[in-house]
C-alpha positions in Angstrom: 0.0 0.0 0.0 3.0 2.3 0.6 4.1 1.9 -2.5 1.0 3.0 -4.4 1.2 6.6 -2.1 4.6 6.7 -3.9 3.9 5.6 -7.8 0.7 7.8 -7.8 2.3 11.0 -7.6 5.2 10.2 -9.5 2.3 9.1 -13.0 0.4 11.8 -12.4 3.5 13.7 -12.5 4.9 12.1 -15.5 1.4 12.3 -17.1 1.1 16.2 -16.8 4.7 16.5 -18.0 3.9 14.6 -21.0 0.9 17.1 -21.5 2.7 19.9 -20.9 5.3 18.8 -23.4 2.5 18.0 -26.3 0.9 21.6 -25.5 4.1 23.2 -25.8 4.8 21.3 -29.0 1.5 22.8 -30.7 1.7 26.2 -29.7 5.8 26.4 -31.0 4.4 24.6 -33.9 5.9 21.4 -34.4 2.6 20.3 -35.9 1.2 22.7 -38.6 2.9 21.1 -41.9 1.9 17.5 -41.3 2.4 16.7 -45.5 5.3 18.8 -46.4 7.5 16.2 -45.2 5.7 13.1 -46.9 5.6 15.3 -50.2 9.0 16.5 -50.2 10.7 13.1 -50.3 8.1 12.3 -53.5 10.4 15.0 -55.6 14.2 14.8 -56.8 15.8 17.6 -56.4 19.0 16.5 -57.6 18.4 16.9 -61.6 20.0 20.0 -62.0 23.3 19.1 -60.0 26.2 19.5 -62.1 28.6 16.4 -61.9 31.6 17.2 -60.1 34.7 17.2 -61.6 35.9 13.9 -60.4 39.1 12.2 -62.1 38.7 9.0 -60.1 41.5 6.8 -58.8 45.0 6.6 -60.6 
């Protein structure tokens, strides 16, 4: 029983910093472009790369 008056403190604790730390995710924005990140890896942006001048082993 003495436990419990320890580990409920310490997850409801754990629990509010956990909220704390999703809230503070949303308001700095973490979340507003949810499918920029899926999209971008859909396009190559290496087309235009000019090979580099590359002699290769002697």
């Amino acid at each position: 029983m003495s436990n419990l008056l320890l580990l409920i403190p310490i997850a409801l604790f754990l629990g509010l910093l956990g909220l704390g730390a999703f809230l503070w995710a949303l308001k700095s924005g973490q979340f507003d472009d949810m499918d920029g990140a899926a999209n971008r890896i859909l396009f190559d942006d290496d087309e235009n790369v000019a090979p580099k001048n590359n002699p290769g082993p002697k």
